[in-house]
C-alpha positions as a Markdown table, in Angstrom:
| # | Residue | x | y | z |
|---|---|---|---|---|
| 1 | Unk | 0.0 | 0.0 | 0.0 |
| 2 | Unk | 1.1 | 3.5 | -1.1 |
| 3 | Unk | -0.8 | 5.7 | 1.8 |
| 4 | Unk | -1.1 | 9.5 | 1.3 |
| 5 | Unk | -1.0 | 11.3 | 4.7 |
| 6 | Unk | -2.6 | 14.6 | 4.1 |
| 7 | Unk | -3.6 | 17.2 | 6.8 |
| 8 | Unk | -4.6 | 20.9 | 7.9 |
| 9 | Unk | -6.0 | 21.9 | 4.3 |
| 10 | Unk | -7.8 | 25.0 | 5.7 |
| 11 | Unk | -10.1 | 25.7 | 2.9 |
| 12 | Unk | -6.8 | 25.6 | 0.2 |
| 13 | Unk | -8.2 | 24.0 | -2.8 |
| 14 | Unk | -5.5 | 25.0 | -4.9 |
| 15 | Unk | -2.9 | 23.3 | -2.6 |
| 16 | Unk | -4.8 | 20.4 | -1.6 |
| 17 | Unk | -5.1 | 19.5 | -6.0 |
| 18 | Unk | -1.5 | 19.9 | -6.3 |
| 19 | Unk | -0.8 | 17.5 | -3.1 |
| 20 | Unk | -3.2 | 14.7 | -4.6 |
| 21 | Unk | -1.6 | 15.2 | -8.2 |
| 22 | Unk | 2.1 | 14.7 | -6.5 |
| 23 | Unk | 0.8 | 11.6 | -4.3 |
| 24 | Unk | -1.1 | 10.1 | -7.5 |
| 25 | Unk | 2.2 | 10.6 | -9.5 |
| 26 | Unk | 3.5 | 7.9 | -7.0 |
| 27 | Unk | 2.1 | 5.7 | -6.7 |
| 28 | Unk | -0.3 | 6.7 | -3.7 |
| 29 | Unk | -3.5 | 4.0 | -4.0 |
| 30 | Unk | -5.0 | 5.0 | -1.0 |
| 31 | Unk | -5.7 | 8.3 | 1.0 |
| 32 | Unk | -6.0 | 9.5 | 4.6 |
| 33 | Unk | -7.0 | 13.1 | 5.4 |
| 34 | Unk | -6.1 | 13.8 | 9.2 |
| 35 | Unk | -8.3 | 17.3 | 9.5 |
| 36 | Unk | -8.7 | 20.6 | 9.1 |
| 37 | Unk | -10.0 | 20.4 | 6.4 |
| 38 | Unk | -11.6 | 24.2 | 6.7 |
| 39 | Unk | -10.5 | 27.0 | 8.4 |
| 40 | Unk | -8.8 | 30.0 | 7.2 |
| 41 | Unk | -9.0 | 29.6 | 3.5 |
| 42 | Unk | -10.8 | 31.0 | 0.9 |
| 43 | Unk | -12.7 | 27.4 | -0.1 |
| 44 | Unk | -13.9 | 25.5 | 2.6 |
| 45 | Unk | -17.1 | 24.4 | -0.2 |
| 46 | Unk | -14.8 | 23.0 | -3.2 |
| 47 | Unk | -12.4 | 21.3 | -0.2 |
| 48 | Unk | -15.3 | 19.4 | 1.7 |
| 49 | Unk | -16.5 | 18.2 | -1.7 |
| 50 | Unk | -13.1 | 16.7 | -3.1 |
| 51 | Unk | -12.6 | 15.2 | -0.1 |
| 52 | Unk | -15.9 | 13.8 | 0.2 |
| 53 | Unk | -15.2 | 12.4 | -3.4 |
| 54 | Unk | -12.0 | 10.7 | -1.6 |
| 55 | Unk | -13.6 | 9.2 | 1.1 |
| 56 | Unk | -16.1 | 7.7 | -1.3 |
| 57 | Unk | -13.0 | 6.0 | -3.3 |
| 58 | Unk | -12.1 | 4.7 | 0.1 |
| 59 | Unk | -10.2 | 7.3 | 1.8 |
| 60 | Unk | -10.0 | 7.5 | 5.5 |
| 61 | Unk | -11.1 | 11.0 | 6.5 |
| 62 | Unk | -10.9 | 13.0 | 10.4 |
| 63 | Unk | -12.1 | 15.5 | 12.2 |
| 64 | Unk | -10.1 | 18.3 | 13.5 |
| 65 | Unk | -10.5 | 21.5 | 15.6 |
| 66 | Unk | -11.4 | 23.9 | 12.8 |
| 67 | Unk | -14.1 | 21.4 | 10.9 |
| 68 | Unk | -15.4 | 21.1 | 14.7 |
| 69 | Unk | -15.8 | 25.0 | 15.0 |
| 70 | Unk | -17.1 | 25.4 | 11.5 |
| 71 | Unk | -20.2 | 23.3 | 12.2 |
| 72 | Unk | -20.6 | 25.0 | 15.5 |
| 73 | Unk | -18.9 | 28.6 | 15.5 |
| 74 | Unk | -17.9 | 30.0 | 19.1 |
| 75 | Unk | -20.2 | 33.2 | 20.2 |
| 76 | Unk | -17.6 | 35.5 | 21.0 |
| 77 | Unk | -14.8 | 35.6 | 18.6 |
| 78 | Unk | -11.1 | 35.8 | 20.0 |
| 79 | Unk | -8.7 | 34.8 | 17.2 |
| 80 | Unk | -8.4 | 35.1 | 13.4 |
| 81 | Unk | -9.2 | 30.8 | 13.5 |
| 82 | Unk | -12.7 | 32.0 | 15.6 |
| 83 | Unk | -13.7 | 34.7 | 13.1 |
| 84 | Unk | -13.3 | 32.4 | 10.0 |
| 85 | Unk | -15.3 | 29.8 | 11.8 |
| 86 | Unk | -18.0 | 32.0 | 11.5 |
| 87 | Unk | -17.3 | 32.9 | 8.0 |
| 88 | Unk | -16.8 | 28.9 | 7.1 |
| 89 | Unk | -20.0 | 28.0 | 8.7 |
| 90 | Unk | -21.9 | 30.0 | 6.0 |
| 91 | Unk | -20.0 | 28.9 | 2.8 |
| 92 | Unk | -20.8 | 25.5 | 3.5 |
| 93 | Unk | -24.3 | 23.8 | 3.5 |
| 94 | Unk | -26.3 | 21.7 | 5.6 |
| 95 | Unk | -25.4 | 18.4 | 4.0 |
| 96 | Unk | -21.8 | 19.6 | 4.4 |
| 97 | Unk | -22.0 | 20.6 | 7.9 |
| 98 | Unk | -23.7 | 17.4 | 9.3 |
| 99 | Unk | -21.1 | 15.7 | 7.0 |
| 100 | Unk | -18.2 | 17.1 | 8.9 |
| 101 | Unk | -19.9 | 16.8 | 12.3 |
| 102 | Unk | -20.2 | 13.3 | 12.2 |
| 103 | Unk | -16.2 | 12.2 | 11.0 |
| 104 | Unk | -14.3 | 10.5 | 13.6 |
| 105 | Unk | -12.0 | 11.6 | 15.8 |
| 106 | Unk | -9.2 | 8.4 | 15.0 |
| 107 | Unk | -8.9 | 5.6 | 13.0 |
| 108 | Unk | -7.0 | 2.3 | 13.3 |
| 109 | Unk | -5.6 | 0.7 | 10.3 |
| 110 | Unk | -4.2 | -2.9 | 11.1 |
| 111 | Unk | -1.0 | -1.0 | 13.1 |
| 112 | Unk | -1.3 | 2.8 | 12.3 |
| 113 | Unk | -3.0 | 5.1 | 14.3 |
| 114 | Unk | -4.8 | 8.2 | 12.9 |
| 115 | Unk | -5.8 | 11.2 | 14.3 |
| 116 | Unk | -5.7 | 14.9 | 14.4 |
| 117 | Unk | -4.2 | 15.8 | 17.2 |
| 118 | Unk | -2.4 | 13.9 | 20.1 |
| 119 | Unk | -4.0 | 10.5 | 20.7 |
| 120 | Unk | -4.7 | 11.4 | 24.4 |
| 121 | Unk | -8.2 | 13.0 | 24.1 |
| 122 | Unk | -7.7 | 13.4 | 21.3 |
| 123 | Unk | -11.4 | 16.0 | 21.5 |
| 124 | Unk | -8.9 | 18.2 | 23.7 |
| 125 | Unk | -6.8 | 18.7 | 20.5 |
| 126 | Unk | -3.3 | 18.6 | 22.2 |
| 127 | Unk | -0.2 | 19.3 | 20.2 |
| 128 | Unk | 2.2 | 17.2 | 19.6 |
| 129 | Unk | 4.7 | 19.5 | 19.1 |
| 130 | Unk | 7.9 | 17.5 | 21.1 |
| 131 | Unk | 9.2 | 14.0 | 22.1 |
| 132 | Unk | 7.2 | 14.3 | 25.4 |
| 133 | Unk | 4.0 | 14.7 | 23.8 |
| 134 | Unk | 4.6 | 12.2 | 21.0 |
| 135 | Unk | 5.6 | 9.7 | 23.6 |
| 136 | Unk | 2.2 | 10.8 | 25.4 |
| 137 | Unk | 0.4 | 10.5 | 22.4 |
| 138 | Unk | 2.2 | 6.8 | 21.1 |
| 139 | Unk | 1.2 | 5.4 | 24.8 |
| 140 | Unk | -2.4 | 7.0 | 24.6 |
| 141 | Unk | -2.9 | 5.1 | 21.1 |
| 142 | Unk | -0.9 | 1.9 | 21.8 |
| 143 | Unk | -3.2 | 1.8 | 25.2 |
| 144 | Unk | -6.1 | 1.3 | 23.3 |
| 145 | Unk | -4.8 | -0.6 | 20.5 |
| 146 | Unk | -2.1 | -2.2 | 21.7 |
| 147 | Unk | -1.0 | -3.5 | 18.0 |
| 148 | Unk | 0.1 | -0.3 | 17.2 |
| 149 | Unk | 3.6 | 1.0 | 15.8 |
| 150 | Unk | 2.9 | 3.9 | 13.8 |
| 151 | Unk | 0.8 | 7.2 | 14.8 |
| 152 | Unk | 0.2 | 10.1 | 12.3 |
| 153 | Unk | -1.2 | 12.9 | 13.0 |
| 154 | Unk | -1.5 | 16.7 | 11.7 |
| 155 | Unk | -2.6 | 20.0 | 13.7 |
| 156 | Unk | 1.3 | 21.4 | 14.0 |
| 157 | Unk | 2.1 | 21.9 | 10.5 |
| 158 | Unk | 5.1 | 21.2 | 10.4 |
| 159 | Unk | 6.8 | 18.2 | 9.4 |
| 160 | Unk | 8.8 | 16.0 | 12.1 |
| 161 | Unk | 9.3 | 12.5 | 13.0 |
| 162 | Unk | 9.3 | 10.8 | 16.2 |
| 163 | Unk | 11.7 | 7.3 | 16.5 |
| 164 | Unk | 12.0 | 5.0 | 19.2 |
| 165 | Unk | 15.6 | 5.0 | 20.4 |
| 166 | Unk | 18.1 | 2.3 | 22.0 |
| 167 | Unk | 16.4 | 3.5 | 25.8 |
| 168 | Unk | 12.7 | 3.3 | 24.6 |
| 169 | Unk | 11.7 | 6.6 | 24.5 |
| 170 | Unk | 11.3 | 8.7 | 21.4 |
| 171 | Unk | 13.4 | 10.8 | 19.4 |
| 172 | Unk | 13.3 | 13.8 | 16.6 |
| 173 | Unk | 14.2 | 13.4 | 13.4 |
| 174 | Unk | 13.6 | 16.1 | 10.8 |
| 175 | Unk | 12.9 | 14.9 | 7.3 |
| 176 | Unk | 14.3 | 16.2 | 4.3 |
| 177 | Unk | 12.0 | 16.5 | 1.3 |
| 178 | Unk | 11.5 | 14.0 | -0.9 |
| 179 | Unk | 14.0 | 11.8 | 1.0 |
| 180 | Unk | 12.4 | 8.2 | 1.7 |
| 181 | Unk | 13.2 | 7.2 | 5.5 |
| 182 | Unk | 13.3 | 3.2 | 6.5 |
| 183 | Unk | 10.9 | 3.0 | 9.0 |
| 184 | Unk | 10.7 | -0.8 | 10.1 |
| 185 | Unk | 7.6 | -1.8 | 12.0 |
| 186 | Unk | 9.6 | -3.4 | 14.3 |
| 187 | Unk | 10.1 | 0.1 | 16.1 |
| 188 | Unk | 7.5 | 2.5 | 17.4 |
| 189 | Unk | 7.3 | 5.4 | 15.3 |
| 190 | Unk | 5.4 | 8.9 | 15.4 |
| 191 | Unk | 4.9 | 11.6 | 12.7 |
| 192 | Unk | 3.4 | 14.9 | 11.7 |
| 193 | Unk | 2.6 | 15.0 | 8.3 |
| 194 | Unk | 2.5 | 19.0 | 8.0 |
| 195 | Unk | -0.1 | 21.0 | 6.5 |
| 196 | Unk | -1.1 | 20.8 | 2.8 |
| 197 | Unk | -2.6 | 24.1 | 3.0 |
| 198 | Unk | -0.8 | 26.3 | 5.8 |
| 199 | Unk | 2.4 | 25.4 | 6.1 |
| 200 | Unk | 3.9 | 27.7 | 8.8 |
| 201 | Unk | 7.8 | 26.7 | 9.3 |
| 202 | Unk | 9.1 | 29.8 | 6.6 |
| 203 | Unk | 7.9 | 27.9 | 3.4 |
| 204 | Unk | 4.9 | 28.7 | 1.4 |
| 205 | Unk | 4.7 | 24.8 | -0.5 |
| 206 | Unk | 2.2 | 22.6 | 0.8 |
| 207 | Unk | 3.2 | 19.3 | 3.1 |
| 208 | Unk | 2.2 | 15.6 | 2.9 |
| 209 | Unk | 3.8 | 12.5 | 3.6 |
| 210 | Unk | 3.5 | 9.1 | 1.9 |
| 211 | Unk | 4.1 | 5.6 | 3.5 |
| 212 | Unk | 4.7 | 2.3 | 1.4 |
| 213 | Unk | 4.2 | -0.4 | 4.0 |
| 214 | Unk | 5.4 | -2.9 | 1.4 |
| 215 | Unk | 9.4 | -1.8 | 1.9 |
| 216 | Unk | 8.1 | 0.3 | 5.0 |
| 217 | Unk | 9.6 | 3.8 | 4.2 |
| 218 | Unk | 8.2 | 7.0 | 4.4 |
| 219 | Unk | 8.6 | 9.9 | 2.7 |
| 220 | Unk | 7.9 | 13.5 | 3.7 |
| 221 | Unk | 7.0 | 15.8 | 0.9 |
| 222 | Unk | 6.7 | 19.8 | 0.1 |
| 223 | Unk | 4.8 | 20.6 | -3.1 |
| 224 | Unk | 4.9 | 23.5 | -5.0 |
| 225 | Unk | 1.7 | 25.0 | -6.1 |
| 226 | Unk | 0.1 | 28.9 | -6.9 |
| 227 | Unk | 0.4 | 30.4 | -3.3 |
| 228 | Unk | 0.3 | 33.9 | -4.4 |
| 229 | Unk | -3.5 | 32.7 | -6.1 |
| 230 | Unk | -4.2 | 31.1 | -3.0 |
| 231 | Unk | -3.9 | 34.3 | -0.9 |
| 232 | Unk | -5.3 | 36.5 | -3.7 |
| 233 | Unk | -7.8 | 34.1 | -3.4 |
| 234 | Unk | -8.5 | 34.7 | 0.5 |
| 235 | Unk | -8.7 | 38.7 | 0.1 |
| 236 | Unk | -11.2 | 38.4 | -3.0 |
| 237 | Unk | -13.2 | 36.2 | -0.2 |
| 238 | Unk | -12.8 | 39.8 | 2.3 |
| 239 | Unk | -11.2 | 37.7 | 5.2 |
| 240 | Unk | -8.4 | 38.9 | 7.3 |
| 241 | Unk | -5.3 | 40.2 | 5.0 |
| 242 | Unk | -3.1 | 38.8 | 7.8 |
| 243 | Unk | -4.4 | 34.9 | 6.1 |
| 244 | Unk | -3.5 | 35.9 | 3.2 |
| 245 | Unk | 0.1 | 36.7 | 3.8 |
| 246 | Unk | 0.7 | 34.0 | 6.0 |
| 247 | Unk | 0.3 | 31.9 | 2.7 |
| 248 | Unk | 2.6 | 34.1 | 1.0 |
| 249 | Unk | 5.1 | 33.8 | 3.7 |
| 250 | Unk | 4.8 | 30.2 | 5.1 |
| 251 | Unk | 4.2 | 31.3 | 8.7 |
């Protein structure tokens, strides 16, 4: 299996097309989407509905924090993630909505764990954001499913992966692009797959990561694609020009 890790699209159509035509290109036969799949962006419609046609072809698809306050926006508005809530909530329609509400929080695949956030409470959204947490978050999952090697997950966007070292606990490798890493199930092993449509570590291309469990390696992309349309995109929309040039400047 080719499996295409794909997270934190926030409403980016245009990113979230070029991810899928670079995974495709591949090899990628199958698709998980770890959410967020609105928020932020300029297209939280045209999102929702290519990944719905995904899940349809068999993709595993999440829940995250931003599809959770897009059904349901907060009353008082406190961050730029708040406001476009609001915003989101009326671009998408009823269908689309309930669709969104009712995606699971985490999903088990044979000896990969999926989720959003950390895998402890995973409805609390925790970060996993250093080898303490991703430790947190391997026990949490590996507690319930004791099978487990592998955890994914998004919310951080940024790209990092957790290893089990020679003492059992884990350690931080960052990836290089494009750069296939051995990852043999016979360790534990945690990873953040990045964000296809806000990256935020000083680089405007989109993230994803692919795993082939047939030589077990996994590679951690970045993706070229139109940013400059995408945030010309979000002030044609009239949200915050702050969004905007966060695209434009990868953080």
């Amino acid at each position: 299996m080719q499996l295409a890790l794909l997270s934190d699209i926030h409403g980016n159509i245009r990113a979230l097309e070029a991810c899928l035509a670079h995974a495709h290109a591949r090899g990628a036969n199958r698709f998980a989407v770890l959410g967020d799949l609105v928020g932020y962006g300029a297209d939280p419609s045209a999102v929702v509905a290519r990944v719905q046609a995904l899940q349809a072809a068999g993709a595993v698809v999440l829940k995250g924090n931003h599809d959770a306050m897009a059904v349901a926006p907060p009353e008082q508005v406190r961050t730029h993630g708040e406001q476009t809530a609001r915003w989101t909530h009326t671009r998408l329609d009823a269908a689309q909505r309930e669709w969104l509400d009712a995606l699971p929080l985490s999903v088990t695949l044979d000896t990969l764990f999926l989720v959003h956030a950390s895998a402890l409470a995973p409805e609390l959204w925790h970060y996993v954001y250093d080898a303490r947490h991703a430790m947190v978050s391997l026990a949490a999952a590996r507690s319930s499913a004791p099978q487990i090697q592998f955890v994914f997950n998004g919310h951080v966007h940024e790209q990092t992966l957790y290893y089990q070292g020679l003492d059992g606990n884990l350690l931080p490798f960052a990836p290089q692009p494009g750069v296939a890493i051995p990852v043999p199930p016979e360790r534990l092993w945690l990873a953040t797959v990045g964000s296809v449509g806000q990256p935020r570590d000083g680089r405007p291309d989109a993230m994803y990561a692919l795993l082939d469990s047939v030589k077990w390696t996994l590679t951690f992309h970045r993706v070229a694609y139109h940013f400059h349309g995408a945030a010309n995109d979000v002030r044609l929309a009239g949200l915050p020009e702050y969004l905007a040039a966060r695209l434009e400047r990868g953080r």
